[in-house]
Structures are given as structure tokens and as C-alpha cells.
C-alpha positions as CSV (number, residue, x, y, z in Angstrom):
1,X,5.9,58.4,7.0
2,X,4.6,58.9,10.6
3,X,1.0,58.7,9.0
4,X,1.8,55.2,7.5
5,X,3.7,54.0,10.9
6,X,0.5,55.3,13.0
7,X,-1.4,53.5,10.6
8,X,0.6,50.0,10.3
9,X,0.7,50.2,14.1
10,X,-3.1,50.4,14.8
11,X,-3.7,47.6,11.9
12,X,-1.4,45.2,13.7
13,X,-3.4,46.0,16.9
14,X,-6.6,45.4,15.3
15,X,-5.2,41.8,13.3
16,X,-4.2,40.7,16.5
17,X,-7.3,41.2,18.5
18,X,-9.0,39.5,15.2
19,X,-6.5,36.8,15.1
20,X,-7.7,35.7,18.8
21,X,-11.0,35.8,17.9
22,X,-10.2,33.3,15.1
23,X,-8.3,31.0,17.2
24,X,-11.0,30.9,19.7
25,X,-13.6,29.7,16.8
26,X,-11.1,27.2,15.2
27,X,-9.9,25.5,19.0
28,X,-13.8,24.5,19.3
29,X,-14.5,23.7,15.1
30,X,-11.6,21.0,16.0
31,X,-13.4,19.0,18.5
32,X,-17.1,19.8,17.3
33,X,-16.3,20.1,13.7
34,X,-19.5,22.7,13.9
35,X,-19.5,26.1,13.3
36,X,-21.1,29.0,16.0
37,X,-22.1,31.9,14.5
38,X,-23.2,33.0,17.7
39,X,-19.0,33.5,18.2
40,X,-19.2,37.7,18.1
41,X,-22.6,38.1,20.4
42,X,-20.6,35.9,23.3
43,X,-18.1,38.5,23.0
44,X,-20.6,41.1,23.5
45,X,-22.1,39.8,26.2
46,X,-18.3,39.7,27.6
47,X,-18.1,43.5,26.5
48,X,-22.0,44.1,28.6
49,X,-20.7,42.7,31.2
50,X,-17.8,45.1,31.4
51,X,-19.7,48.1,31.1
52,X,-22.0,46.8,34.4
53,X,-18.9,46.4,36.4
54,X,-18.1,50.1,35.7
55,X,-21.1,51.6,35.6
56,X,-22.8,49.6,38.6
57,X,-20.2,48.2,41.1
58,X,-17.7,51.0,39.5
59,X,-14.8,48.6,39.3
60,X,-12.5,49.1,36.4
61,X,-12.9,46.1,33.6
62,X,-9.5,45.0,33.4
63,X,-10.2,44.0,37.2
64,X,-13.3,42.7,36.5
65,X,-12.3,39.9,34.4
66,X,-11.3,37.7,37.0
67,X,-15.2,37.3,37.5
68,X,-16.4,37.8,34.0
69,X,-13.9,34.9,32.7
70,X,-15.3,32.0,35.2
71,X,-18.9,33.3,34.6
72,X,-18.3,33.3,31.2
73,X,-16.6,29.8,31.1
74,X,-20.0,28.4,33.5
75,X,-22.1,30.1,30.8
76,X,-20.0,28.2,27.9
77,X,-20.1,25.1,29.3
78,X,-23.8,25.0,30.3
79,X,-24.8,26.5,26.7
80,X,-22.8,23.6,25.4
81,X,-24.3,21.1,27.5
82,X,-27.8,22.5,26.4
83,X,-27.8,23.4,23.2
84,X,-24.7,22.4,21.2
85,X,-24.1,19.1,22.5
86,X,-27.5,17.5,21.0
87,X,-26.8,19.2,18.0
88,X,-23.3,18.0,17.3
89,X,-24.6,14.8,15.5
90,X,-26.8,16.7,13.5
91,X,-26.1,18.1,9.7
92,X,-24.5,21.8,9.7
93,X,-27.4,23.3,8.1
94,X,-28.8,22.6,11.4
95,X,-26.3,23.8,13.9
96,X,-26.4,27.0,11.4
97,X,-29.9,27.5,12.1
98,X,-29.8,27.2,16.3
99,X,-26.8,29.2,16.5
100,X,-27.8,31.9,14.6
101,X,-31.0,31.5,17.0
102,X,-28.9,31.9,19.4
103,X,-27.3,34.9,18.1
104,X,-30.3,36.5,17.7
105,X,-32.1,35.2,21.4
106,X,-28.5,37.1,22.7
107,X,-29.1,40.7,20.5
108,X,-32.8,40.9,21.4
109,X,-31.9,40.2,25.7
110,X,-28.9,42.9,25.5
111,X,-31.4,45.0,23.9
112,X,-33.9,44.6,26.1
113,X,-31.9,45.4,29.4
114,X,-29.2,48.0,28.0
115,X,-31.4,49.4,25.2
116,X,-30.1,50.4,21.6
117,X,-28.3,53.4,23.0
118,X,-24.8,53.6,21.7
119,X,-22.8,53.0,25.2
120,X,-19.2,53.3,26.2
121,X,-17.0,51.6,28.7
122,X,-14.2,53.6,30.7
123,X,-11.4,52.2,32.2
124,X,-7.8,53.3,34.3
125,X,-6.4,53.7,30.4
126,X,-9.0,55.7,29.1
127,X,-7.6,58.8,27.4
128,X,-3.8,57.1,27.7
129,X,-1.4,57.7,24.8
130,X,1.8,55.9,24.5
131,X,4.8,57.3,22.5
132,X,6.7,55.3,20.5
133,X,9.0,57.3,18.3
134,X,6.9,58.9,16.1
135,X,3.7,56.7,16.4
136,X,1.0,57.8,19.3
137,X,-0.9,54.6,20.3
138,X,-3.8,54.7,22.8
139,X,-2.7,52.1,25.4
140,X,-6.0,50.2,25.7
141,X,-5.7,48.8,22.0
142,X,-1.8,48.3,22.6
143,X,-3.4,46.5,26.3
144,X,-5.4,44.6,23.8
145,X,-2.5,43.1,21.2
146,X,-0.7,42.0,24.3
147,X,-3.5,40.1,25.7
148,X,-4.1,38.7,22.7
149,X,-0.5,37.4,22.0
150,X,-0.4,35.8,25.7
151,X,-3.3,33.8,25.2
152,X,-2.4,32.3,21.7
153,X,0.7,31.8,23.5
154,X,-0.8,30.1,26.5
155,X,-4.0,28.2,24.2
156,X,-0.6,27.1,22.5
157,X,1.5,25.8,25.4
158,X,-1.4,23.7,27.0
159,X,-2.4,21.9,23.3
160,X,0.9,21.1,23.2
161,X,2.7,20.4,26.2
162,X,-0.2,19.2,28.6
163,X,-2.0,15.8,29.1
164,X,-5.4,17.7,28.3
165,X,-4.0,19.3,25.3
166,X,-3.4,15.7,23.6
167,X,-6.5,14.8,24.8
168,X,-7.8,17.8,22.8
169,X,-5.8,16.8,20.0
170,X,-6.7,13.3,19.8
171,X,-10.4,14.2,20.0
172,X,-9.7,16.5,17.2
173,X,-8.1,14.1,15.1
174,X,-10.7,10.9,15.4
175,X,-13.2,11.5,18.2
176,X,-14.1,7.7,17.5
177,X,-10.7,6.5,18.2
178,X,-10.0,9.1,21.2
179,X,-13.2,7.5,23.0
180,X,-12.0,3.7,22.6
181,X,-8.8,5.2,24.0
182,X,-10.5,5.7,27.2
183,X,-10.8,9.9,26.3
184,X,-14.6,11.6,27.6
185,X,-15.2,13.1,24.1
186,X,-17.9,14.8,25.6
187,X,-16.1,16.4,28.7
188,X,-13.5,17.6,26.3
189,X,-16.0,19.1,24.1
190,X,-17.8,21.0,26.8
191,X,-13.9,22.2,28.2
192,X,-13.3,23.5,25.3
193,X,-16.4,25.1,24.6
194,X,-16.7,27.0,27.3
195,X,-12.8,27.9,27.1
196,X,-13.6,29.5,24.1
197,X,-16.3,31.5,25.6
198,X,-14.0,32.2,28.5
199,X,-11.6,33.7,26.5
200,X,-14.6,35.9,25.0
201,X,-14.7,36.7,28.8
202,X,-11.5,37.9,28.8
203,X,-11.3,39.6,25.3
204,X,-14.8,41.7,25.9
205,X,-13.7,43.4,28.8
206,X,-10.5,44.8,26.7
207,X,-11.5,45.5,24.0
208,X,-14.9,47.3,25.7
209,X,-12.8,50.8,26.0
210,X,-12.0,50.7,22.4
211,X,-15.1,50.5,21.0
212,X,-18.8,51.9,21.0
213,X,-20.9,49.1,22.6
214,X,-24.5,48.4,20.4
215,X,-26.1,45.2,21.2
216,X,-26.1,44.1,17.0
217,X,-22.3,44.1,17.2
218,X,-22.1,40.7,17.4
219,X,-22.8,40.0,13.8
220,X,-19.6,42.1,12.6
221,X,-17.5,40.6,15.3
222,X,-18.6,36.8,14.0
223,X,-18.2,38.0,10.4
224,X,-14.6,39.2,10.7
225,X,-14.3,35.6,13.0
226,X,-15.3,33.5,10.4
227,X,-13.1,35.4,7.6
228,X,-10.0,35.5,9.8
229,X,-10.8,31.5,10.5
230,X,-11.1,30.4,6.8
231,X,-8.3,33.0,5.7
232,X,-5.9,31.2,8.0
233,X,-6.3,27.4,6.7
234,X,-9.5,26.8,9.3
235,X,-7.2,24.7,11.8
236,X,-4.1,26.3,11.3
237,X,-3.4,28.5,14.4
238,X,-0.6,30.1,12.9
239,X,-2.3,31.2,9.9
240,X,-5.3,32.5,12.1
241,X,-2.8,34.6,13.0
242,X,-1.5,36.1,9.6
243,X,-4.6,36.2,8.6
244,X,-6.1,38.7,11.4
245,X,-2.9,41.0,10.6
246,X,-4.1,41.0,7.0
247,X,-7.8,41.8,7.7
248,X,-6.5,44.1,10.7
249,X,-4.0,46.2,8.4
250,X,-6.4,46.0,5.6
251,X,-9.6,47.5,8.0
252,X,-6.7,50.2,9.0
253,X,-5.4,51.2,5.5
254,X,-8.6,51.6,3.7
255,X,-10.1,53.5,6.2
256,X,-7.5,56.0,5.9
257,X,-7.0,56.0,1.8
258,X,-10.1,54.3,0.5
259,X,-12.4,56.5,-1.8
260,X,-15.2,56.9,-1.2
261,X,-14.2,56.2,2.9
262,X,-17.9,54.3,2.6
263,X,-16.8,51.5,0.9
264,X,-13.6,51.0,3.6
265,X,-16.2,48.2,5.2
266,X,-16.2,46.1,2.5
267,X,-12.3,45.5,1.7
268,X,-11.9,42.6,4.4
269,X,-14.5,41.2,2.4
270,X,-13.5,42.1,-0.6
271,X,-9.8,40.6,0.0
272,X,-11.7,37.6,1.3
273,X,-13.2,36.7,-2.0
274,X,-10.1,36.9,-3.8
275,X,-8.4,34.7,-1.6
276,X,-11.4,32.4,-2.3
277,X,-10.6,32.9,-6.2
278,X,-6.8,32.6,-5.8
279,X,-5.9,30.4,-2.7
280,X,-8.7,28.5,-1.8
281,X,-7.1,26.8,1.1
282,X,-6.1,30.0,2.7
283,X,-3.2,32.0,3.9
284,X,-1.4,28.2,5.2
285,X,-2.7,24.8,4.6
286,X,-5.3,23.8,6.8
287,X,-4.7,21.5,9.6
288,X,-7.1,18.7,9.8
């Protein structure tokens, strides 16, 4: 029983970190109706940056995201301004091709400077165990969860209950009639954009100490993304986050039980597919 608690706890953990992930991707497919699959490598860039600001200017990356997250966001909204933004007319086949570009412009530069060394980022809860009952969890990937709970929280709160956040969700709904209505599509685009990469600004840096930085990283992290996105109705924010639990607790579970352990990796994918067969539309009905 403590096995299966220690277990249930770390896939919650993992489902939520996936879950923001998820929302980030679907907040910009509402207003751009494109996908990025160059989603995960921002996140690694967010997670390179971390490990400079500990290995160079030796400051711990939880403090360090309050410059990684406005870099990041002036990153996002340039990147959008340059490349997305004359794409967004064009088909998706397009926007498939020059993100994944993209993607692969970002692996090749974090090569180049940080090599293809595997490389690991320390922090003030490196090596922390919290005990809860009978479950041990380290406190970075319990640092994690909460992070990503306050900022579906807060991504909720300002859609909702702020003047930009129905200017979000009239753009989302009919970018035609937001911009008769007086709304800059474009400027709302960009914002939100570069939010989204922002909040990879945020979510690198804490996730960093859990995992074992390689600069090709970014293709599982997009991967998962688009899984958890699709799983969860595409728009629906709520089922983004169901969804990450079940890939999280799924990722935790078969690593434990599956046999042979080598085929663990492919049971997100695998329960992917059968939600394809089964539910088509996903864990909740998308939200258009």
C-alpha cells in the first residue's frame, strides 16, 4: 500500500506539471488556431537558462525566474511577431513545417553552446524529502504541482474576470467580429503568445532540478503537450487538466509494473490511441 501511495503521489505530480504544459499550448491554439510544435524546446530553453543562473551567476533557479519569465515573455512576443504572425493566415501544413524548423534551429543552438552532455540543475531543494504519512516525496516535484496549480488558477482568473481576458475570449471565439469590435487581434495574439512562453519561463526553471537536462528533450516534452491537449477536449482547460493526471499516473504506474519496464514509454501513447478509437473528442467536450 505505501508502494502504490508513493506511486499515485508522484503520478499526480507528473499530470500536473503536464496539465500546465497543455494549458499553455491550448490558451495560444485559441487565438491562433495553429499548432507550435516547438512548445517543449521553449521549455528547454527555460530549463538552459536555469542551469546558467546556477552554474554561472550561482543564483538558485527558483530565484532566477523573476528574470527568466520577462526574458522569456520578450523572447515570445518577438518570435511571434517574426515568425508566427505571417504564418497565421497560412494553411497548418505550413505552420507545421516552420515550427518544427523552429524546433529544430532551438536543439541544434542548445547543442552547440551546452553540448550533448547530460547536465543537471541544483537548487535550495535539491536532496529535500517531504513526509507525508507513509509517502516520501522530493519537495522540488511537490514545488512543481503547486506551481502548476497557481498558474491554471491565475491563467483562469484573468480569462475570466479581467477586461483582457474577454478580449482573449472574443478573439478566440470570432477574431473577425473581435476586430470590428474595436479588439487589436494582433496585440492579443502576440500577449498571449509570449505568455505562453513566459509561463515556459516559469515552468523550466522548476522542473530543471527534477530532470536530466539534454538539449533533444524538447520533442518528448511537445509530444506529451500535444497528447495531454487533444486528451482534454483541445480547448477545454479543465479537461487539460484530467487529462495530464491520466498521462501523469499512467507514465508513473507503468514504470513501476510494466513488463518488459522498456515498453513503460509507450503507454501514454498507447492510452492515447484508444481514446482516439473510443472517445474521439477527448476526456470533456472541446471548447470551441
Amino acid at each position: 500500500m505505501d508502494t502504490l501511495l508513493q506511486i499515485l503521489s508522484q503520478g499526480i505530480v507528473l499530470g500536473g506539471v503536464y496539465a500546465l504544459l497543455a494549458l499553455a499550448l491550448a490558451i495560444v491554439y485559441s487565438v491562433t488556431h495553429q499548432l507550435n510544435f516547438a512548445h517543449g524546446d521553449l521549455m528547454v530553453v527555460g530549463m538552459y537558462m536555469a542551469l546558467l543562473s546556477t552554474s554561472v551567476f550561482e543564483v538558485d533557479p527558483y530565484f532566477a525566474i523573476i528574470i527568466i519569465a520577462p526574458l522569456m515573455f520578450s523572447i515570445g512576443f518577438l518570435l511571434f511577431r517574426i515568425v508566427f504572425a505571417p504564418m497565421l493566415a497560412a494553411p497548418h501544413l505550413v505552420m507545421i513545417q516552420v515550427t518544427l524548423a523552429l524546433s529544430f534551429i532551438i536543439q541544434s543552438a542548445l547543442l552547440l553552446i551546452f553540448s550533448s552532455n547530460f547536465q543537471t540543475v541544483h537548487s535550495a531543494l535539491s536532496g529535500k524529502i517531504l513526509q507525508l504519512g507513509p509517502v516520501r516525496l522530493a519537495a522540488a516535484p511537490v514545488l512543481a504541482l503547486g506551481a502548476s496549480v497557481l498558474l491554471a488558477i491565475g491563467a483562469y482568473y484573468v480569462i475570466r474576470h479581467t477586461e483582457f481576458g474577454k478580449r482573449v475570449l472574443a478573439v478566440a471565439e470570432d477574431r473577425d467580429a473581435a476586430a470590428l469590435s474595436g479588439i487589436n487581434v494582433a496585440f492579443v495574439q502576440a500577449v498571449v503568445f509570449a505568455t505562453a512562453v513566459a509561463v515556459m519561463g516559469i515552468a523550466g526553471p522548476v522542473v530543471a532540478p527534477m530532470m536530466v537536462l539534454q538539449p533533444s528533450a524538447g520533442l518528448h516534452l511537445t509530444l506529451i503537450s500535444f497528447i495531454v491537449f487533444i486528451l482534454g477536449g483541445a480547448n477545454n482547460y479543465l479537461g487539460a487538466l484530467l487529462a495530464g493526471l491520466i498521462i501523469g499516473l499512467s507514465e508513473s504506474f507503468s514504470s513501476l509494473y510494466m513488463y518488459p519496464p522498456d515498453l513503460a514509454p509507450a503507454v501514454p501513447y498507447l492510452i492515447f490511441v484508444i481514446f482516439l478509437l473510443i472517445r474521439p473528442k477527448g476526456v470533456l467536450e472541446r471548447i470551441s
